[in-house]
C-alpha positions as CSV (number, residue, x, y, z in Angstrom):
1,X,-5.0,-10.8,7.3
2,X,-4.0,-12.3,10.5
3,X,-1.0,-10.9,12.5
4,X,1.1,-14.0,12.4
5,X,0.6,-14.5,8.5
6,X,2.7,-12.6,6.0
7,X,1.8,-10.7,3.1
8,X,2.6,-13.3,1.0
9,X,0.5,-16.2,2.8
10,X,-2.4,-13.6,2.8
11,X,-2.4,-13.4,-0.8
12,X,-2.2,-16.8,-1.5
13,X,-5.3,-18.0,0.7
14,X,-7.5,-15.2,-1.1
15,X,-5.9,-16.8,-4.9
16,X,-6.4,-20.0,-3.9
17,X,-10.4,-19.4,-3.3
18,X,-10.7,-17.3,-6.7
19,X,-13.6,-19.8,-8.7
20,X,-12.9,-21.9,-11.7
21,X,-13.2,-19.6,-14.5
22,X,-13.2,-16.7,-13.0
23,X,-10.5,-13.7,-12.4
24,X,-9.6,-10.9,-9.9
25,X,-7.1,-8.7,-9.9
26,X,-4.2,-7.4,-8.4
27,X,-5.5,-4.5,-6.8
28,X,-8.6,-6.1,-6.0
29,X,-6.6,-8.9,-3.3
30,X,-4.6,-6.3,-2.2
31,X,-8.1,-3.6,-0.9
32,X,-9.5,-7.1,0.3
33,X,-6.4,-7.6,2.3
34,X,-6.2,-3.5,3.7
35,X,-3.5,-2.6,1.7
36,X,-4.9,-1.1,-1.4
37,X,-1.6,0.8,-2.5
38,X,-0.4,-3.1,-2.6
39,X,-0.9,-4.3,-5.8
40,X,2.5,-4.9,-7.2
41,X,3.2,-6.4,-4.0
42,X,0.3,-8.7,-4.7
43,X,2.1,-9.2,-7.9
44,X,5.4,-10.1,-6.3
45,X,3.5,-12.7,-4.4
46,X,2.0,-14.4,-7.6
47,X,5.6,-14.0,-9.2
48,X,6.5,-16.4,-5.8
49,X,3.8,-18.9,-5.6
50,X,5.3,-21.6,-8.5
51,X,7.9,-22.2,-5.5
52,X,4.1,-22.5,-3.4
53,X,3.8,-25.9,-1.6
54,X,-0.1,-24.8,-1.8
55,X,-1.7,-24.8,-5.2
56,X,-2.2,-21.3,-5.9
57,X,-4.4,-20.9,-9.3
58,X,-1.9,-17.6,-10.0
59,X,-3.5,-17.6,-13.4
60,X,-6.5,-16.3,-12.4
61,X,-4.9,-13.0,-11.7
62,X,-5.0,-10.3,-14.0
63,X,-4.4,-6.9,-14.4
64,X,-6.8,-3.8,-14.0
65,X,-7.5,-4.4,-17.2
66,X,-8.0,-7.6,-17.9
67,X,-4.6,-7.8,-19.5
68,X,-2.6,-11.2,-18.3
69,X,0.5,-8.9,-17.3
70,X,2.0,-12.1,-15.3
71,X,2.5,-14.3,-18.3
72,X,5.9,-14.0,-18.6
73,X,6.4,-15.4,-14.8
74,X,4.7,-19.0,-16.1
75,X,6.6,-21.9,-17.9
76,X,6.2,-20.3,-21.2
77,X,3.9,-17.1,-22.5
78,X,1.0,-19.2,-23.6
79,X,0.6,-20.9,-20.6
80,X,-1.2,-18.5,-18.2
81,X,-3.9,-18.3,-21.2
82,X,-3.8,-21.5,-21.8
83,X,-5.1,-22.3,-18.0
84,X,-7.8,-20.0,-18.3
85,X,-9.0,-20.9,-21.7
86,X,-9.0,-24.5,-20.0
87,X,-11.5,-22.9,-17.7
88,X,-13.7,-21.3,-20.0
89,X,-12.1,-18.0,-19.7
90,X,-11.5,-16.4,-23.8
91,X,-8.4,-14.8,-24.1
92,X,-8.1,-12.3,-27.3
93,X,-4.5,-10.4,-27.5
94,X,-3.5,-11.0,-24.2
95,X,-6.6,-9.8,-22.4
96,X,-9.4,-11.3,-21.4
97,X,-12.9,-11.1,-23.2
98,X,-15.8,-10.3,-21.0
99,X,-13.9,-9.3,-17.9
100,X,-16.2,-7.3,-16.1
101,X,-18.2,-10.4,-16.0
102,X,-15.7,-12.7,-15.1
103,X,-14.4,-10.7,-12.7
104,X,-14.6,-12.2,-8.5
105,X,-14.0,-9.4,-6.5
106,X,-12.6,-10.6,-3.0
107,X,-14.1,-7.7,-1.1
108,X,-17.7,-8.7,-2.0
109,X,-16.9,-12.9,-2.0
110,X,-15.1,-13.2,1.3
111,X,-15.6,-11.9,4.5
112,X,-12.4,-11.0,6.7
């Protein structure tokens, strides 16, 4: 993270270059970003980037888990697995099959 970036503006750049059907997590942007305790601030951010000018794939972004623990921050409930089954990505209650594959960890993509 650059000094004259916020938090917020951090997370976004690392969500917007999570790949087309796949998904990271919360905790996983926020180690990438040095701030490992972080992750419901990460959440905060995703919970703020509909009002984004960017186009910040927030979908993409999951819980520990797997579980999509944002849904309720999209349009409707389906939505957020709705976008990822659009991607490829299966969905069964609320969490999402075959995560440890699917899963882009930041920390071993990008370089800071």
């Amino acid at each position: 993270m650059k000094a004259d970036e916020s938090f917020f503006d951090a997370v976004y750049k690392v969500v917007a270059q999570v790949p087309y059907g796949r998904v990271t997590t919360y905790g996983a942007i926020a180690a990438y970003l040095g701030a490992k305790s972080s992750s419901r601030m990460v959440g905060w951010a995703m919970n703020g980037s509909h009002h984004s000018k960017l186009n910040i794939p927030a979908h993409r972004v999951v819980n520990r888990n797997g579980l999509l623990t944002g849904k309720h921050h999209f349009g409707w409930p389906g939505l957020m697995q709705e976008l990822l089954e659009q991607e490829g990505v299966e969905v069964e209650d609320d969490k999402v099959v075959r995560f440890k594959a699917l899963f882009w960890d930041p920390s071993k993509e990008l370089s800071l």
